[in-house]
N, C-alpha and C positions, 0 to 999 in steps of 0.2 A: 330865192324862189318864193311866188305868194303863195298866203294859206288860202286860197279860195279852189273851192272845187269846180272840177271841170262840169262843164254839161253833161257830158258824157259820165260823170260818176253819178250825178242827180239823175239822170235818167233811167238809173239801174234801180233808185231808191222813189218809192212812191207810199203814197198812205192807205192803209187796207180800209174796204169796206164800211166799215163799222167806224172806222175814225172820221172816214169821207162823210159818213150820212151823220156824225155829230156834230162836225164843222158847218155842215149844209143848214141845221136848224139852231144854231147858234149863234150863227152870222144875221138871222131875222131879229137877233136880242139886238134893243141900243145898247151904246156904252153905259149911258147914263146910270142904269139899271143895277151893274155890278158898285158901281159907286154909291146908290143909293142902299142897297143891302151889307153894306162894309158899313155904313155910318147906321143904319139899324141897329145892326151886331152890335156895336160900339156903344149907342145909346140902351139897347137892352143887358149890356153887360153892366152898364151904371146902374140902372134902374136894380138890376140883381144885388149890384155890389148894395146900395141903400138899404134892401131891403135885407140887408144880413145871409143871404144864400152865395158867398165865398166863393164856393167851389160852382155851383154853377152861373157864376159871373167872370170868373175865370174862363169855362168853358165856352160859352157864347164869345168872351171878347176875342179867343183863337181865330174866331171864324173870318175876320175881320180881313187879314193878310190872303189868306186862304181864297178868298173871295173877290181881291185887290189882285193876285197872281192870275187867276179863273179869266177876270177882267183883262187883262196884260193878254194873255193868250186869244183873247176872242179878238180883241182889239189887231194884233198881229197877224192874225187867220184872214181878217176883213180886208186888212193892206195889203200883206204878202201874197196870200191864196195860200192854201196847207200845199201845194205843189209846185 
């Protein structure tokens, strides 16, 4: 038996509100965008690391993935449609 859901099960399941109207002004973002704020991250965590502030070059460089995931999901939302 496949693991794919029926229609009939998606159709029970839908995205409320509030996820709808984030996906809706999300979808106006390029891709580009989340790509260019990961490699920011990335260069501002260097610049921190040089400048001797450790912990927060650390921090900023978390951002990076976080931001790269963000990207991945918009990206998905634009092909699939959230429903």
């Amino acid at each position: 038996m496949p693991l794919v859901a029926s229609e009939n099960a998606n159709s029970r399941h839908s995205e409320g509100p509030l996820a709808r109207a984030i996906e809706e002004q999300t979808a106006k973002l390029p891709s580009d965008l989340f790509l260019w704020l990961a490699g920011g991250s990335i260069v501002a965590s260097l610049v921190l690391k040089f400048a001797g502030r450790d912990h927060a070059a650390t921090f900023v460089g978390h951002w990076a993935p976080t931001i790269l995931i963000l990207g991945l999901y918009n990206k998905l939302v634009k092909i699939a449609g959230s429903d």
